[in-house]
Residue frames as qw, qx, qy, qz and C-alpha x, y, z in Angstrom:
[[0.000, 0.889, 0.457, 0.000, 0.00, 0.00, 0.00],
 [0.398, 0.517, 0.025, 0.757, 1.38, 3.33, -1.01],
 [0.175, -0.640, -0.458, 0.591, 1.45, 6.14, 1.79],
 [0.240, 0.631, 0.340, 0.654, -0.10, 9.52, 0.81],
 [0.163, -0.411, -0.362, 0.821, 0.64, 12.76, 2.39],
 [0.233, 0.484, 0.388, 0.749, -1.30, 15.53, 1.77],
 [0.246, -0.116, -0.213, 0.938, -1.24, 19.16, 2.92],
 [0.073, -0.914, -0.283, -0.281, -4.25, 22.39, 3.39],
 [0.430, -0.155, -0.335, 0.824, -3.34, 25.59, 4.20],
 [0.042, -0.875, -0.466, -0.121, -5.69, 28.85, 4.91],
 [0.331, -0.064, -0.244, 0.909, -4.97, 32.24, 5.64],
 [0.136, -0.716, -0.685, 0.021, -7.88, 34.10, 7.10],
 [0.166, 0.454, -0.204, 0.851, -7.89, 38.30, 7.96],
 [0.196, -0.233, -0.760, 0.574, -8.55, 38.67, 11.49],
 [0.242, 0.198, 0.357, -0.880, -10.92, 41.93, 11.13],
 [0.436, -0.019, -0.653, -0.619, -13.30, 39.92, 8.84],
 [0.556, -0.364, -0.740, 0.107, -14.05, 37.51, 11.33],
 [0.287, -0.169, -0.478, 0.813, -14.27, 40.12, 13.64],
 [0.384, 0.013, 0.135, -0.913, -16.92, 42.20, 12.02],
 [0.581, -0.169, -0.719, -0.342, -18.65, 38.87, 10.98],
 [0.512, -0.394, -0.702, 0.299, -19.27, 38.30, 14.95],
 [0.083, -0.334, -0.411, 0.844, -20.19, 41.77, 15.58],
 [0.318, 0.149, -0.218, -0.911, -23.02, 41.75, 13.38],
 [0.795, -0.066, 0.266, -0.542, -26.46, 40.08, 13.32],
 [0.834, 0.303, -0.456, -0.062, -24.99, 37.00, 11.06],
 [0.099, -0.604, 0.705, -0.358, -22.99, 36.04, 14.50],
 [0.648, -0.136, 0.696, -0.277, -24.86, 33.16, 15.83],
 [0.801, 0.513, -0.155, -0.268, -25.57, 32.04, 12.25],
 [0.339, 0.806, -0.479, 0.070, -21.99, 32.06, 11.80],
 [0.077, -0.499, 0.834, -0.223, -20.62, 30.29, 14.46],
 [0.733, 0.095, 0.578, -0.345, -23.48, 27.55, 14.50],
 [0.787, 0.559, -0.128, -0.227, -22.51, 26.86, 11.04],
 [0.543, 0.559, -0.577, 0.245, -19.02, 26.20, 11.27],
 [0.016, 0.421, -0.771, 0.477, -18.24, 25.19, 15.03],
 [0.590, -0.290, -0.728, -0.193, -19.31, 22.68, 17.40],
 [0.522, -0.834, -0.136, -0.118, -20.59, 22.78, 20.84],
 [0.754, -0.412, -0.064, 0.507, -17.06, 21.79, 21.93],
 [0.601, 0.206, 0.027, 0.771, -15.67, 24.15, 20.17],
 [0.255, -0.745, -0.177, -0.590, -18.10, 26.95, 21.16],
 [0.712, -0.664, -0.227, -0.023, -17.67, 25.68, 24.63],
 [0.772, 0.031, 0.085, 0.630, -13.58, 25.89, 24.33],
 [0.172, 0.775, 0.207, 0.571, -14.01, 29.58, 22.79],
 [0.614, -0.725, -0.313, 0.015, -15.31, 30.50, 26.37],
 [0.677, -0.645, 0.020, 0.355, -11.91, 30.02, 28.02],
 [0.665, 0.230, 0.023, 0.710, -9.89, 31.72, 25.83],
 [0.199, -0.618, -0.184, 0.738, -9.15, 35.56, 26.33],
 [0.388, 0.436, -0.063, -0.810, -10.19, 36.81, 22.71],
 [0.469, 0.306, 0.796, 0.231, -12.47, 34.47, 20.45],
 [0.607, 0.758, -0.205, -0.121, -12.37, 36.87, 17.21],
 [0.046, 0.472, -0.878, -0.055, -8.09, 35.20, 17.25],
 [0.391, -0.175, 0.902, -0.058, -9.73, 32.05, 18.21],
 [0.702, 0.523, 0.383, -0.295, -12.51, 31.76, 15.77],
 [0.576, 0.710, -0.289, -0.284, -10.55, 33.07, 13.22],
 [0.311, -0.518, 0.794, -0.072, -8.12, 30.60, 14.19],
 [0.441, 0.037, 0.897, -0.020, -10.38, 27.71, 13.56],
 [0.643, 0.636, 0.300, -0.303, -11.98, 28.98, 10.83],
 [0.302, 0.755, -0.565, -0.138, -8.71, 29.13, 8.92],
 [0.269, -0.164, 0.949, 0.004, -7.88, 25.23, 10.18],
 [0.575, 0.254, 0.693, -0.352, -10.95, 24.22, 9.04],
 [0.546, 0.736, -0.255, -0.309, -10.69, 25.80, 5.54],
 [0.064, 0.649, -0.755, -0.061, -6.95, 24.12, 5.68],
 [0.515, 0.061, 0.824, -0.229, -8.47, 20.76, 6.99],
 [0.673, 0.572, 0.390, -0.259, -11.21, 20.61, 4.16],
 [0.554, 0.770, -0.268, -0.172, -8.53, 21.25, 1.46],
 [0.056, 0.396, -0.916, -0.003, -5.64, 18.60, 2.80],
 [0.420, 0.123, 0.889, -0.135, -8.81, 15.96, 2.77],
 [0.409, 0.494, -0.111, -0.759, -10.06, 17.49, -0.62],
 [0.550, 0.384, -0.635, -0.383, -9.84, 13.92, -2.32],
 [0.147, 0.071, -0.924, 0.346, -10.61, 11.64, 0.64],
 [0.384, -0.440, -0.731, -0.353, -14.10, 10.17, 1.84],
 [0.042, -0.429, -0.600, 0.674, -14.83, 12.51, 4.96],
 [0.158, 0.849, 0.500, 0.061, -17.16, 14.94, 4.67],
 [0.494, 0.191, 0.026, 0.848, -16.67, 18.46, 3.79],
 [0.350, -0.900, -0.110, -0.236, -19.28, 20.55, 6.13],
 [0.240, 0.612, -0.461, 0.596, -17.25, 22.34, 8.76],
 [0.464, -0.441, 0.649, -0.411, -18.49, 20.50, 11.40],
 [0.903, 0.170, -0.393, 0.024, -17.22, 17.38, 10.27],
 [0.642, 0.041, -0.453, 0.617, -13.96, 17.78, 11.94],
 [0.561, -0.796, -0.230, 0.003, -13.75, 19.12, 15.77],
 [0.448, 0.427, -0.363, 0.696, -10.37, 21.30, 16.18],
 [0.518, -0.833, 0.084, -0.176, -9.18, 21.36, 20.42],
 [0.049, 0.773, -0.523, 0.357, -6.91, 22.54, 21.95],
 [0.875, -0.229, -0.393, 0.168, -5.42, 19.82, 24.29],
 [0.317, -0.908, -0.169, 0.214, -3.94, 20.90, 28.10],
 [0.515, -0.296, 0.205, 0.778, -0.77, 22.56, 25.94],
 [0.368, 0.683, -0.090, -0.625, -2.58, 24.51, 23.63],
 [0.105, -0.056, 0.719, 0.684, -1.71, 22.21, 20.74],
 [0.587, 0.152, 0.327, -0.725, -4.77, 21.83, 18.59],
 [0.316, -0.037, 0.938, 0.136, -6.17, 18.31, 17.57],
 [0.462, 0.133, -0.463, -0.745, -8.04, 17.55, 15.02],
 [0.463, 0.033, 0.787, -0.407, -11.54, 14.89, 15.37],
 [0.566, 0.051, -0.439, -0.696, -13.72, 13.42, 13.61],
 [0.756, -0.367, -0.479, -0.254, -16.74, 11.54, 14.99],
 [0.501, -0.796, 0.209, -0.268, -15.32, 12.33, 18.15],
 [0.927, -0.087, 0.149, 0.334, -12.24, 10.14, 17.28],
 [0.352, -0.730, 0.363, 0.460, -8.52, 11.76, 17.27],
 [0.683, 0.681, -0.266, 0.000, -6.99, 12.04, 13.60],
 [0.786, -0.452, 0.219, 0.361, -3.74, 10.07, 14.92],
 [0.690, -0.062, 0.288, 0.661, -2.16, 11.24, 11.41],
 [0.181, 0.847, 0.168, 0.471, -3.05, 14.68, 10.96],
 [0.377, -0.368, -0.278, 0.803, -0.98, 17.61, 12.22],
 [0.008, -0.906, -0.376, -0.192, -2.53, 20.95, 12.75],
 [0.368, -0.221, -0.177, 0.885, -0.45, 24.56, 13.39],
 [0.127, 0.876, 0.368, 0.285, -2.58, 27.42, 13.56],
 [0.461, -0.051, -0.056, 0.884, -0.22, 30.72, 13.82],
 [0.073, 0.967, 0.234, -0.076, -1.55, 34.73, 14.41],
 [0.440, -0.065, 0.051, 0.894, 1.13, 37.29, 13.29],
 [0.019, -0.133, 0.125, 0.983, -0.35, 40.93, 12.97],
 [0.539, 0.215, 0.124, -0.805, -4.10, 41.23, 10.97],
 [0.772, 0.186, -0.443, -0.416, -4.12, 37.72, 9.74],
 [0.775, -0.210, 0.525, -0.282, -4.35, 34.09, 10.67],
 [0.390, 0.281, -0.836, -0.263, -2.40, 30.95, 9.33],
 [0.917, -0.037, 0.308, -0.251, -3.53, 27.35, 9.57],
 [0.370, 0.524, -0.738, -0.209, -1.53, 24.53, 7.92],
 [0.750, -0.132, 0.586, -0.276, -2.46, 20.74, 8.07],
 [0.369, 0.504, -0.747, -0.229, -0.86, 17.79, 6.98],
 [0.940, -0.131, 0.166, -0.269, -2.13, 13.90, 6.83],
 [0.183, 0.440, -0.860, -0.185, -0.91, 10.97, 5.99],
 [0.784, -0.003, 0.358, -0.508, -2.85, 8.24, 4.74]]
């Protein structure tokens, strides 16, 4: 059996998501793309416009390294937490991707993501 990597990557601008949750399309928004855990997770952080945009830029990255592969592609297919270091794992069906890595990065007015399988 051949192994196959393959890569997503996203880059997201932070004040998009930012006016997208300060305007009536907010609960839309985040009930479309996140899950409870992740809504719950949001909570503890100390700004969730970085953390949304955060996962909304993994998820974009997630849905394009599995762009030829038999998950789904809604955004709450896959479940993106933080574990108690801050990395952030990736789920599906409430099962751990064991071969996916996730890096989500802030630098200035934008958001990276970058995710890499191997299957």
């Amino acid at each position: 059996m051949k192994t196959k990597i393959q890569s997503g990557i996203d880059i997201v601008k932070i004040s998009r998501i930012h006016s997208i949750l300060n305007s009536k399309n907010r609960n839309r928004f985040i009930q479309k793309i996140f899950t409870e855990n992740e809504i719950v997770q949001s909570k503890e952080r100390f700004d969730e416009v970085l953390y949304f945009s955060g996962r909304f830029a993994a998820k974009e990255a997630l849905k394009k390294a599995f762009s030829d592969n038999t998950y789904p592609k809604h955004f709450k297919s896959f479940e993106i937490l933080a574990n108690k270091d801050g990395k952030p794992n990736v789920f599906f069906e409430k099962k751990i991707l064991e071969n996916t890595s996730l890096s989500i990065s802030h630098d200035g007015n934008y958001v990276v993501a970058h995710c890499v399988t191997i299957s």
